[in-house]
N, C-alpha and C positions, 0 to 999 in steps of 0.2 A: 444638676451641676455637681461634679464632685473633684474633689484636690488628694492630691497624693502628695505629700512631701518628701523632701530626699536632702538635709541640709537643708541649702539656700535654694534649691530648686522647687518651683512648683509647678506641676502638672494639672492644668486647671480644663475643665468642661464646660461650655456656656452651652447654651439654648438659645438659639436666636427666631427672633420672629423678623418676617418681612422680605426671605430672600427669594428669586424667583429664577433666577439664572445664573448662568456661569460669572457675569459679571458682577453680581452684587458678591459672589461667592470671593470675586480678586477684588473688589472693593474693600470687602471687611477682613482680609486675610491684609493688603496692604496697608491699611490702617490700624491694624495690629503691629503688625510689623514695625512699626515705628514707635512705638511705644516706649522708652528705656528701659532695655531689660530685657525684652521675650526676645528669647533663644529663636523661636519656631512656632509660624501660628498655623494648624491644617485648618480649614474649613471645607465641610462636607454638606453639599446640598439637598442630598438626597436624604439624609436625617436633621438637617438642620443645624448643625453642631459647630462649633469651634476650639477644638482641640491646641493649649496655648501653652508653652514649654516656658519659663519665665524665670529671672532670679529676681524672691521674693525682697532681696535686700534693694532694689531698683524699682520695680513693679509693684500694683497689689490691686486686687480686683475691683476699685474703682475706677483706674487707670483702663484698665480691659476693657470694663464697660462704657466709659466714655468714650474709648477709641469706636466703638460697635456705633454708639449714638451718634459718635461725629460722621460716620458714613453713612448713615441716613435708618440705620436698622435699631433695633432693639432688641437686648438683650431679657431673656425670661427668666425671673426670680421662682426659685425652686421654693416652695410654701410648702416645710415640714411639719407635721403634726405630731407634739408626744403629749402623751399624759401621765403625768405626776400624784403623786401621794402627797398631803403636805402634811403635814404634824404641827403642831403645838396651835391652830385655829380654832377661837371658842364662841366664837361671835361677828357678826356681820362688819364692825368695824376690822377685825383678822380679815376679813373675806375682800375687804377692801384695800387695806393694807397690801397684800400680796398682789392683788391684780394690777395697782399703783406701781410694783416694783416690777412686775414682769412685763407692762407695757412702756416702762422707762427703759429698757435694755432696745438700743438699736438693732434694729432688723425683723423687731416682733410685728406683728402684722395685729394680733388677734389675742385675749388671754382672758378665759372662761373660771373662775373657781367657786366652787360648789362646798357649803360647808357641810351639809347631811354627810356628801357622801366622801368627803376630808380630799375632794381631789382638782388638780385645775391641770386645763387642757392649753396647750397653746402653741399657735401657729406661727413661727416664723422663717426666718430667709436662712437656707441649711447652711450659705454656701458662707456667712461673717457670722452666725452665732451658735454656738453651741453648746449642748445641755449643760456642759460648766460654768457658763457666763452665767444661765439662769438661773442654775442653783446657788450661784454668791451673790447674785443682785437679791434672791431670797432669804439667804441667811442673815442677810445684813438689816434686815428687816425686823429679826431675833424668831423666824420659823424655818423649819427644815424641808426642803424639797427632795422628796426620791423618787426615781426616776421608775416608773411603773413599767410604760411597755412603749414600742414605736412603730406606731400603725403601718406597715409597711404595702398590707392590703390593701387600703386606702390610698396610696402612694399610687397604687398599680390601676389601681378604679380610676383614679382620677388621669391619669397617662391615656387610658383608654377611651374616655369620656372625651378627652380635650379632643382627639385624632377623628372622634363620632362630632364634635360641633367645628371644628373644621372645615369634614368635608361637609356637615349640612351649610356653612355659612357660604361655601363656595357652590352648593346645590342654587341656594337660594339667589344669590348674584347672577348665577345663570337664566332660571326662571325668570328673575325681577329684567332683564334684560332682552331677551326672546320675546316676553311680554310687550314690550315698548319697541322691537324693530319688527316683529310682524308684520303690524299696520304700513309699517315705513315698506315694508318688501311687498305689499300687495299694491301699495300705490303708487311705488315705481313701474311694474310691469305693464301697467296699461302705457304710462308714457314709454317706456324702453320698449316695446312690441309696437304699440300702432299709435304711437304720438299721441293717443290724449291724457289729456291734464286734466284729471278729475279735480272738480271744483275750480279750474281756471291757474294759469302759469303763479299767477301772485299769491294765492292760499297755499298753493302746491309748495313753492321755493319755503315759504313763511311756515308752510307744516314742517316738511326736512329739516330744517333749521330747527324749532322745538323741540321733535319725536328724536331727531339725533345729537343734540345739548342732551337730553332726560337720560337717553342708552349710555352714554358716556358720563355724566356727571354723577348719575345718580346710582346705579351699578358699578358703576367703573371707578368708583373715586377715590377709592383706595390703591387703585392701578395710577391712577391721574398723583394720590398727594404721593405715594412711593417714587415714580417715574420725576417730581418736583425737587423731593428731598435728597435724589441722589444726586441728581445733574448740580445743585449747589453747590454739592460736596466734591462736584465735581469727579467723580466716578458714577458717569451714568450706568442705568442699566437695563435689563430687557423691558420694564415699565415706563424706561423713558422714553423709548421707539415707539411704542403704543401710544403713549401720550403724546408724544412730537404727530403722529398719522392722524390719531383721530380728532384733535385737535384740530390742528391745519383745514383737515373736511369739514369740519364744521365752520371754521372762518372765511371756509369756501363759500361755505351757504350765507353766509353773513353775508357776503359783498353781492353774491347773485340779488338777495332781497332789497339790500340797496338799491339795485342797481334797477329794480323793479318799480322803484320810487324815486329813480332818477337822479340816485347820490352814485359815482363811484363808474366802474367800469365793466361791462358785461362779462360773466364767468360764469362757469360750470358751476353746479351747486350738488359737491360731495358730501353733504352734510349726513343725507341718507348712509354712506357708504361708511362713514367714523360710528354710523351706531351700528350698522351690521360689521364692521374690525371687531368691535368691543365685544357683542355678543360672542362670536366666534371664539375671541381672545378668552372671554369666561369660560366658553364653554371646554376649551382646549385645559384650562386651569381648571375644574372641576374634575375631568377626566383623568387629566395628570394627579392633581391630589388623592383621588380615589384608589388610583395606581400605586402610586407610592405606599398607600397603606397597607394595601395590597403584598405589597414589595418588601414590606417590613414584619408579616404575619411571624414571622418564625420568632423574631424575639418578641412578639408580646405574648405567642401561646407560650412559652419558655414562662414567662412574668404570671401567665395564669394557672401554669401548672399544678404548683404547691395546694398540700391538702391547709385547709381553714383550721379545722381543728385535730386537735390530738386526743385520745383516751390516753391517762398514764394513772399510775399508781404512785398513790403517795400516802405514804403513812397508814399502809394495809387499805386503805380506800382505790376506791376505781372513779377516778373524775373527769368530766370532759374541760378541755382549756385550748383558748387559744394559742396556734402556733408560735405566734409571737411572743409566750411566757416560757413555753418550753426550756429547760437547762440543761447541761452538761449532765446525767448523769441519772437525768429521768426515765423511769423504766417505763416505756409505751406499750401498750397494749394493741394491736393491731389484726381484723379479724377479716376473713378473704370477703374480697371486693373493697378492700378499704385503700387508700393510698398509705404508705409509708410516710408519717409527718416530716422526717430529718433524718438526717444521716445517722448510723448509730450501727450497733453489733447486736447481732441476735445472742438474747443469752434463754430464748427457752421456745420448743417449738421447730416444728420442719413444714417447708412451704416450698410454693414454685413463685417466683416474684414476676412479671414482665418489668424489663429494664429498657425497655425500647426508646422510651425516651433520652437515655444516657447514651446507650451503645450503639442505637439504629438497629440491631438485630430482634428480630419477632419472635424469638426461640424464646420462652419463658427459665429462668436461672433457679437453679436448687438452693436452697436455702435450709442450712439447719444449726446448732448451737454455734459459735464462733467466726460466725459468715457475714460476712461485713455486709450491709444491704445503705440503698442512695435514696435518699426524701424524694417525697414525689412519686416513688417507683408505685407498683400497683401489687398487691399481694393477694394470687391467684386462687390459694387452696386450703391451706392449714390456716392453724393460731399460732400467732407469732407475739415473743414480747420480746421489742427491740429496746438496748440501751444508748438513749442519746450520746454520741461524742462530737459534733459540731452542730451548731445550733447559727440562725440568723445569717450573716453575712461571712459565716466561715463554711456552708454546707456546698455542695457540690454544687447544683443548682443556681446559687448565686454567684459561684467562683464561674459558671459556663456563661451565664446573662454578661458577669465582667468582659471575660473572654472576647465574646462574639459585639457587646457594644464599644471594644477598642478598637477592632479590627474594621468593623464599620464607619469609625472615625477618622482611618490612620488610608493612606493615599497607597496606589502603587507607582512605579519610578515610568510609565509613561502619561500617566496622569501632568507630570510637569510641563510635557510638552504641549498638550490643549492649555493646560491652565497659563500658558505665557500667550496661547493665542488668544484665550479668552478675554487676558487681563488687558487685550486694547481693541477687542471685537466691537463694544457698540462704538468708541470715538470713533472710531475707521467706518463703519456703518454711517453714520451721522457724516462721517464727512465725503463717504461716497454720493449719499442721497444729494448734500449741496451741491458737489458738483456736475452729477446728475442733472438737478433744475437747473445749472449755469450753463450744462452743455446744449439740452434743450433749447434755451435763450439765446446762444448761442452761436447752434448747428441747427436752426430751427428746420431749414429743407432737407438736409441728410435724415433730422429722426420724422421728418413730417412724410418723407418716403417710405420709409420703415411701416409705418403708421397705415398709409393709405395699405401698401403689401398684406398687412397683418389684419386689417377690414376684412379682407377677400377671404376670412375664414374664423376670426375671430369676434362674435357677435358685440364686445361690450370696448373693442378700440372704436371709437370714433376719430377720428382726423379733422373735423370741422369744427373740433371744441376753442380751438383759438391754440397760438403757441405755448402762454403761459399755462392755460389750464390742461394743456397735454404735459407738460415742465410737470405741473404738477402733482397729478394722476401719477407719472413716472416715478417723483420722489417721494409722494406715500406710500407705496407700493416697496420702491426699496425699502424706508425705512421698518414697514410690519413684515414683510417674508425675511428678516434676517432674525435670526435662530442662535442664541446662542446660550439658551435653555437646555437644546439639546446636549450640546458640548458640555455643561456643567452636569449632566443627571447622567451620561452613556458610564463614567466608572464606578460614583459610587453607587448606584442603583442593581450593578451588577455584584459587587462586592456584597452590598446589605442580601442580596438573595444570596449569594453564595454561601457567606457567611452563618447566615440562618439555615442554608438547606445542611450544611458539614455541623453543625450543632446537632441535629435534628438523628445524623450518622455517626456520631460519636469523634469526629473532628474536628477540633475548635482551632480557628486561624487566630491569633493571636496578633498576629502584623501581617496588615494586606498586599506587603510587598511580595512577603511570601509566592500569593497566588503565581503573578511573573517570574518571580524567580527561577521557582520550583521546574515549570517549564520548560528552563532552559539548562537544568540542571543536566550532566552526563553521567558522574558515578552518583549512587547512593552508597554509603556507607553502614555498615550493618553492626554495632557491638552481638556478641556472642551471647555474653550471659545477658538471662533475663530480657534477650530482644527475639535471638533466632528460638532460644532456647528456653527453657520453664527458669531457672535461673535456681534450682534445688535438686539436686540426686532424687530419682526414682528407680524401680525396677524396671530394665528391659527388657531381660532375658531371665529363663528359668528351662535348666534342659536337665531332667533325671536322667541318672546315669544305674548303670545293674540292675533295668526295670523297677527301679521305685516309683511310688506314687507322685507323681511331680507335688499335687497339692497338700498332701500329707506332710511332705517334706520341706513346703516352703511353713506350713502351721507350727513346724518343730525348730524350723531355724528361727522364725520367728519369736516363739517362747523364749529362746536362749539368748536374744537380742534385745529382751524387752527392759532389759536391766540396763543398755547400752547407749548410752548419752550420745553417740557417734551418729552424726548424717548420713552414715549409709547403714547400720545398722536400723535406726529410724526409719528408713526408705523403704525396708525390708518388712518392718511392722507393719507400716501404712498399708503394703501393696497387700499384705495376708490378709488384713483386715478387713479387706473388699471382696477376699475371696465366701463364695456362699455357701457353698458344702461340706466348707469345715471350719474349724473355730481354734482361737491360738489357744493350746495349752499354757498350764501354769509350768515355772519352773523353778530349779532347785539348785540351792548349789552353783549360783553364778561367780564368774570370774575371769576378768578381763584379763589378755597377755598382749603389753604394750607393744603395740605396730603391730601385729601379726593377729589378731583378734578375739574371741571368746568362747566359753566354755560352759555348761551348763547339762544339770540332768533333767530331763521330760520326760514323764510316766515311764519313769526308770532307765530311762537311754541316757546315754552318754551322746549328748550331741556336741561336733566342733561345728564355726562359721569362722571362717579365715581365710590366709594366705596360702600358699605351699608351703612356706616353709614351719610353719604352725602343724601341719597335717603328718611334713616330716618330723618334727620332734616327736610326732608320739607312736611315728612307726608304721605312718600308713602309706601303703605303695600305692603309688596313681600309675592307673594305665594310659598308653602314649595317645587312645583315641580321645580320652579325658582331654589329656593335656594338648592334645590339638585342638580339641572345642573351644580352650581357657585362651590358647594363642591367637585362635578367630577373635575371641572377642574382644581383646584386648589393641587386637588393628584395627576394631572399631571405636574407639576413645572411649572403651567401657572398661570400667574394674568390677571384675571378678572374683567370685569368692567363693571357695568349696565348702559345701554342707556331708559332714563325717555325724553317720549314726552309728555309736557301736563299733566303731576303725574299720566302720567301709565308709568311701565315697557315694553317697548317694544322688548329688545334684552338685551344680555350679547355677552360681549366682549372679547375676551382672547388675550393674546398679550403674547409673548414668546422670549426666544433664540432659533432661530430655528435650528433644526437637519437639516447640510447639507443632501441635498439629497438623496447621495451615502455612507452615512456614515455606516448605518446600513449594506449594501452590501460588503461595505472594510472588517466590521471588522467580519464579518462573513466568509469571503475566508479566510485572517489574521490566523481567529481561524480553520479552516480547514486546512490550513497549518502546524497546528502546534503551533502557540505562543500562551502564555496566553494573553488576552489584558487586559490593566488596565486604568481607568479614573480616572486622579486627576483633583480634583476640590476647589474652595473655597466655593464653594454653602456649604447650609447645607444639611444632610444625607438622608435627605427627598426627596428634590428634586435632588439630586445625582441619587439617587437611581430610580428616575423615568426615568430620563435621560438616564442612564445607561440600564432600562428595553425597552425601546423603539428601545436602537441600540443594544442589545447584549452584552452589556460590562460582565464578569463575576468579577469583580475586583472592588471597587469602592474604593481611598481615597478620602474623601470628607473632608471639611473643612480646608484647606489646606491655608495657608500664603503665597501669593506668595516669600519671600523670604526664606520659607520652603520647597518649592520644591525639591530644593538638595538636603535639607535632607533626603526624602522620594524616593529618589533615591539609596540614600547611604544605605537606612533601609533595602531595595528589593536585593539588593547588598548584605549587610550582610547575606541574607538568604540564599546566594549562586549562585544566578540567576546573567546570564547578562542581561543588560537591554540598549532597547533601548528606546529614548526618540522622542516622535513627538509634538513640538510645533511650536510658532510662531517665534521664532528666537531674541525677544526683550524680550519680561518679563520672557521668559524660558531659557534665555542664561545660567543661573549656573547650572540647571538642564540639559542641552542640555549637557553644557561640563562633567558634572559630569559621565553619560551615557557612555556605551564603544560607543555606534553609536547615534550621536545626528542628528535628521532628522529634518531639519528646512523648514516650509511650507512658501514660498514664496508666491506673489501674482503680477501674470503679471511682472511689472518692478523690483517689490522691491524683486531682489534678493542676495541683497548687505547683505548675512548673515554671519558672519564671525565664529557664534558659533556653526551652525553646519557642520558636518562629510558631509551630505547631503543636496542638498538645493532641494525641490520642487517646481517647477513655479506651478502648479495649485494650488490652495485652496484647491483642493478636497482629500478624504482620499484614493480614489481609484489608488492615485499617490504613496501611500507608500508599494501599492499592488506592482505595477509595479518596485518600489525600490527593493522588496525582492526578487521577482522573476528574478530581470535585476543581482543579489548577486548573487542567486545561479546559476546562468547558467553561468555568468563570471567564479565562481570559480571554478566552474566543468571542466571549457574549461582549467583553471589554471592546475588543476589537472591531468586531460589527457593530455595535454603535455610532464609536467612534468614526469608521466609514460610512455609514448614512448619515450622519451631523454634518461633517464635511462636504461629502456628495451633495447633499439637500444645498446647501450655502452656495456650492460651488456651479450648480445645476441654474438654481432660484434666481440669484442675484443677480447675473445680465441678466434674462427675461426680463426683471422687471426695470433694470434701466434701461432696456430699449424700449421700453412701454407697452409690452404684449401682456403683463400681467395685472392683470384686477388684483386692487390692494384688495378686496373680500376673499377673493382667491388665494391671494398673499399670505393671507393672515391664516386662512384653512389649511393651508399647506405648512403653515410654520409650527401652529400647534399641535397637525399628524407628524410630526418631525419627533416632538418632542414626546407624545403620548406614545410613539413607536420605537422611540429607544427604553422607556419604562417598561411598558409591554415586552418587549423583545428579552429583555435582563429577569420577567416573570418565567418565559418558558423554559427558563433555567433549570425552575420545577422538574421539568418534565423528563430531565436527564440522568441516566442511569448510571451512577456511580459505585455498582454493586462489582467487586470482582468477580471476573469471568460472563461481565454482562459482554 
């Protein structure tokens, strides 16, 4: 459970236990609803969750939670454990004192304090106390509480544990149930095959009745008090229709045994038939659970990822500590094959890191002084000592877990539409099946024709059961084949794997709307700097001129630059520095000439690095072949710079924003796909427009303000198009939100974007590929759900009220419904969102 506050606003997370289908899901979402106050309540079946927008000055999460209990569910209190330091404890009445005052604070559950070791542990409810509360219910005591560490491992064990006893409890309900309808299924088939009645009609009826009470009551009775507590509350749910079927069968068998001892009036005795529903019904819920687990893998490996401990150095020492103590500022020691504890900057050591879990790419990342590296990552080769700079709930890893568990929370916009059908599916069920029985009663000869028809090939219609007990054979049968489990698990089931698999790629969906939208999206929009482009001057060009050495010549320009604070002189350092056959001289005698550029001697040369008209002050003639190279480059959006040894021209130098690598290739799949792509830019049209020719844009707005962007968002809008926006997530934030799908390109750590729909960990554009294609396959898995839930309901539901269908059948086919839209939203997996797949 966690709260975000914003003002008066809060954004609150429950946990609920209890829900099984779509309608318990519009059960507790409308019982929210009405609450004074909440804005907005989503509720997500497929994780459990209820997602509740609320102004806290009306609301407060007791309110929440009694609306959860008044519809028949409950809400799950989150049991935080910290442990504390205490000071000033000398003696066992101290040791009593504190535990007095820490189990008097509302919400504590639990509070351990140990005086050896001066420290107390204690669990309570994260979501009404916290660690402030409990450090002044302790001061006031006259001892000091500080706040040692907060098990966060332990947090994650336990998530894990709860989702392992789970599905073993729904293991066990299945067994405990198969157990007890066995016997009942082998001693139906002698009477349903060749009429006998093992041990005689009246032990038979008097068994059924027993062996199908025990598969129901005793297995099922959690199905049975769920399916109770809803229908009071008056939003029944899928446990009610279970309960209403297998119930009925057994009251069936009740009156046959009567009837056996001469009370009451001769009936069919479905009593067998409510304990094989029930079984079936666990065993569909066992499967389903297992599935969903299944279905949620991607965030708990994310929760299991982080290294336990860290080596760091402290005070010339080498110690191990756990992650959870870790600080800002701690220099970690990290030796290959070890995980990188936290986020931080390497300050000594070169390594190749895998980052595969951040970025999705297998390629292992260079790492050496000043190279920012992400917790978790795995460090392949070298000794590294990295310095911590986000620690706990600021580190990358915990901002993607945020990421991917909102977007699993948060609905997409045709989700509305099942959830309005859902939120009156079972009363409408329940009141088909009545009239069901009333039309049988009825139209007894029209469906007793039916009947006889459907004998002549269907072994388990009988026609001779009498009118009532065909009525109702007929309306058990409606009531367990309607499905509206399926309906509540087809989005978000698909979402939670979507979600998880784009984490896993280095794309975190942020709002699930997103997925839909993006789809339907026409242009994308592209910012220049920093999206198509590296977003810093490098070298691009280097062409000697009067047979110089090219490399020689860029080591000398270099030296005389090295004095130059200017981003394209810098550019020029960087690119020499890389080179390997030769090494920057020192130089001498530097001195910059404002706008036109600088001056310096190197192993006695007189080198210039400038403009033309720097070259003409001091008397150098360029030749028109020069200067037509210098005019090439310049219609390429590059500035150029002449390198003069000694008053000749020796080289031209071009220095640029360079075009990521893969940018050309994104936006060329992009437009293969389908979208327009467009580049805005502030440059002017000229070098837009070069820019734009080198990666394939067909769109260019150039000249653009950055505080104009939005507008030029809104203008492409007007035109009728959606539009999607990809920027950097800081100078594009009005333009990102303005956009129906704002895709924000992250970089390694900095994924903290708040203003896009999507945040991308890589830099590269080949991640927005992987977004669109991670959209449509989501949606698609959305979609085909959604049409087997429907289909199934729409297929199912006359069958069985013309009475051709065995409620066992019913019931088989309701919970393959439901285990095949889980299933279906798994092979999600298996879909290749690589560009250029």
């Amino acid at each position: 459970m966690a709260a975000v506050s914003e003002g008066k606003v809060n954004v609150q997370t429950l946990k609920i236990e209890g829900m099984h289908c779509a309608s318990c899901v519009a059960a507790v979402e409308k019982s929210l609803a009405h609450v004074a106050g909440v804005a907005e309540a989503n509720v997500n079946l497929a994780t459990e969750s209820a997602r509740v927008t609320f102004d806290s000055g009306s609301a407060d999460l007791a309110a929440l939670r009694k609306a959860v209990q008044d519809a028949g569910y409950e809400v799950v209190v989150p049991v935080q454990k910290v442990s504390f330091k205490v000071e000033g404890m000398h003696c066992a009445s101290c040791v009593a004192a504190v535990e007095n005052a820490l189990k008097e604070v509302g919400g504590v559950s639990d509070a351990a304090v140990n005086l050896a070791m001066e420290s107390a542990t204690v669990s309570f409810d994260g979501s009404s106390v916290t660690t402030d509360d409990l450090v002044r219910a302790v001061d006031e005591t006259g001892y000091k509480l500080v706040v040692e560490s907060e098990d966060e491992g332990a947090e994650i064990e336990s998530e894990l544990e709860k989702d392992e006893r789970k599905i073993g409890s729904a293991r066990s309900k299945m067994w405990t149930a198969w157990a007890i309808t066995i016997p009942i299924v082998l001693w139906m088939i002698p009477e349903m095959v060749w009429g006998y009645t093992f041990l005689g009609p009246v032990v038979y009826n008097l068994g059924m009745v027993l062996l199908g009470a025990a598969a129901v009551i005793i297995p099922g009775w959690e199905t049975i008090r769920s399916g109770f507590k809803s229908s009071v509350h008056l939003t029944p749910n899928m446990d009610a229709l279970i309960a209403m079927g297998t119930i009925a069968s057994v009251a069936s068998g009740i009156i046959a045994v009567l009837h056996q001892f001469g009370v009451g009036p001769a009936f069919a005795n479905f009593a067998g038939v409510g304990g094989m529903i029930m079984a079936f019904h666990l065993t569909g819920r066992y499967i389903e659970t297992k599935a969903k687990g299944r279905a949620s893998q991607a965030i708990k490996k994310l929760l299991t990822l982080e290294a336990k401990e860290a080596t760091v150095e402290r005070d010339g020492q080498e110690m191990k500590i756990a992650v959870s103590k870790l600080v800002e500022g701690d220099i970690m020691l990290v030796r290959p094959g070890e995980k990188i504890p936290t986020d931080g900057v390497v300050v000594e050591g070169e390594s190749s890191v895998d980052e595969s879990i951040a970025t999705g790419e297998s390629m292992p990342v260079d790492k050496q002084k000043d190279s920012p590296v992400i917790g978790a990552t795995m460090n392949k080769q070298g000794f590294l000592k990295v310095r911590a700079t986000k620690v706990g709930r600021d580190t990358f890893l915990s901002q993607v877990i945020r990421m991917v568990e909102e977007a699993q929370g948060s609905k997409v916009p045709i989700q509305v539409f099942a959830d309005r059908i859902t939120s009156v599916f079972v009363p409408v069920v329940i009141g088909v099946a009545l009239l069901t029985f009333a039309a049988w009663l009825i139209f007894p000869s029209f469906f007793a024709g039916i009947a006889v028809w459907a004998a002549g090939f269907l072994p388990w219609v009988n026609p001779n059961m009498g009118p009532v007990a065909l009525a109702l054979f007929a309306a058990i049968a409606t009531v367990v084949i309607a499905c509206p489990c399926a309906l509540g698990l087809a989005t978000p089931t698909a979402i939670m794997v979507g979600s998880g698999m784009g984490a896993q790629n280095g794309v975190l969906i942020r709002k699930g709307a997103a997925i839909q939208i993006l789809k339907d999206v026409q242009t994308i929009v592209m910012d220049k700097t920093g999206t198509i482009t590296e977003g810093k001057p490098g070298v691009t060009d280097v062409i000697a001129l009067d047979g110089a050495d090219r490399d020689q010549v860029t080591a000398l320009a270099a030296a005389a630059e090295t004095g130059s604070e200017h981003p394209l002189g810098m550019a020029i350092v960087e690119y020499a520095s890389k080179l390997e056959k030769v090494g920057i001289p020192t130089a001498a005698g530097f001195s910059a000439v404002s706008g036109r550029g600088v001056k310096a001697t190197v192993d006695g040369k007189q080198v210039l690095v400038g403009t033309t008209a720097l070259l003409e002050e001091e008397g150098i003639t360029l030749a028109e072949e020069a200067t037509t190279a210098k005019l090439r480059l310049e219609n390429e959006a590059k500035t150029a710079m002449w390198v003069a040894v000694d008053g000749r021209p020796q080289a031209l130098i071009a220095v640029a924003d360079q075009v990521k690598p893969d940018s050309a290739a994104a936006i060329r799949e992009l437009t293969s796909l389908g979208y327009e792509v467009a580049m805005l830019t502030g440059d002017n049209e000229h070098t837009a427009n070069a820019i734009a020719r080198q990666v394939g844009v067909s769109r260019v707005l150039a000249n653009v303000l950055p505080d104009d962007k939005a507008a030029e968002i809104k203008r492409l809008q007007a035109e009728g198009r959606k539009v999607a926006m990809v920027g950097d997530g800081i100078n594009d934030a009005p333009a990102l939100t303005q956009a129906e799908v704002g895709i924000a390109i992250g970089t390694g750590t900095d994924v903290a974007i708040e203003a896009g729909d999507i945040v991308l960990v890589q830099g590269e554009l080949s991640a927005v590929v992987k977004a669109v294609k991670l959209s449509r396959a989501t949606f698609r898995k959305i979609m085909q759900n959604l049409f087997w839930a429907f289909f199934y309901n729409i297929i199912m539901v006359p069958l069985a009220i013309i009475g051709v269908m065995h409620p066992v059948l019913a019931e088989i086919a309701m919970a393959a419904s439901s285990i095949n839209v889980v299933t279906n939203s798994r092979r999600l997996q298996k879909v290749n969102i690589q560009p250029g797949a």
